[in-house]
N, C-alpha and C positions, 0 to 999 in steps of 0.2 A: 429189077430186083437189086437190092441193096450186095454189099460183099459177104461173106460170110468167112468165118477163122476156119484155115482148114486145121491148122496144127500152132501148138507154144513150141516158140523154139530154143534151147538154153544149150549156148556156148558150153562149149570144156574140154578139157585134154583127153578124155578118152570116151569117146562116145559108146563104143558097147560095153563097157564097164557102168557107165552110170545109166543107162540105159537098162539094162542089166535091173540094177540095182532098182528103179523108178517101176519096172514092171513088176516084181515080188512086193513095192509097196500098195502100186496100185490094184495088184492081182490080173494085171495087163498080160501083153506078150509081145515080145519083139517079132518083127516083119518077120516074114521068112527068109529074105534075101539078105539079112546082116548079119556078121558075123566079126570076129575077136579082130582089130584092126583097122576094121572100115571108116573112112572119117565120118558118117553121118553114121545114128541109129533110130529109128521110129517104133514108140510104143503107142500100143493102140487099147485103149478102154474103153469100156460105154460111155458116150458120150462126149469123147473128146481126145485127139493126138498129140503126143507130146514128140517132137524131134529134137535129136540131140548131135548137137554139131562139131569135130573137132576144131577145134583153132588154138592158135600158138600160145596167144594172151592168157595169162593164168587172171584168177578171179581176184581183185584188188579190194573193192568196198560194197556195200551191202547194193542187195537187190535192189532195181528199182519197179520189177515185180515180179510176187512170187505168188507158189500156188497156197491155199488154202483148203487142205482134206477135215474132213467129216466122215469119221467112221460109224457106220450102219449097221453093224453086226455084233459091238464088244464096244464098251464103255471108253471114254479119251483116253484114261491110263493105259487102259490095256492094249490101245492102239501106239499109244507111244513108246512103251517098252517093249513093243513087237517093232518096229522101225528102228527102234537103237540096236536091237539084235541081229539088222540087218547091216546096220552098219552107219547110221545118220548120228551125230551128238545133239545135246542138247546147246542152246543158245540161250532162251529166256523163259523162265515159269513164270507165266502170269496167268495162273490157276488161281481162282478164290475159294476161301471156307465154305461160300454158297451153293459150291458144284460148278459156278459159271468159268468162263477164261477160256484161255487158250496157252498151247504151249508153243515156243519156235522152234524150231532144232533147223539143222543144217545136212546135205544130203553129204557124200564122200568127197567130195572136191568142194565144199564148202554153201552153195545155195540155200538161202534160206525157204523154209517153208512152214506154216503153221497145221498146228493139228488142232481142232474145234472139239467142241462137244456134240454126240452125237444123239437121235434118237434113244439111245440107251445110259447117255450120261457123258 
């Protein structure tokens, strides 16, 4: 059998903070065993773990990769303005008149991520 990804991992200065933060986007949850402090934190959603690691080095130059959400329940806007409310800015609108695009935004310590169009727009 080939390997399999268990988890994405993304450095940062404070792992249950943005961790934190990455499980209210994804509607995820933090392990049981992490807590305010700890240098690692693991979110866990359907289909995929995201861990989040402390290290020293603050974040310099753009990802060289990042995730890509598709929201399922609420059209792209309504997903982006619900993530900014959590605390992510915006980076790049490259939204079209035709409904198509995507937008970037950047999570609390600055990681890029984009947000698609989903099933509802």
């Amino acid at each position: 059998m080939a390997s399999s990804v268990r988890h994405t991992t993304i450095d940062c200065s404070d792992a249950y903070r943005l961790g934190t933060f990455w499980a209210a986007v994804l509607d995820g949850s933090l392990a049981d065993d992490d807590f305010p402090g700890d240098p690692e934190a693991s979110v866990h959603v359907d289909g995929a773990a995201l861990l989040f690691v402390t290290v020293p080095d603050a974040k310099t130059v753009k990802n060289r990769v990042h995730l890509d959400l598709q929201p399922q329940d609420r059209p792209r806007d309504a997903e982006v303005a619900r993530i900014a409310g959590l605390g992510a800015t915006l980076v790049a609108d490259h939204r079209r008149p035709d409904g198509t695009g995507w937008v970037t935004m950047a999570d609390p310590e600055g990681n890029e991520f984009c947000v698609e169009r989903g099933p509802l727009g």
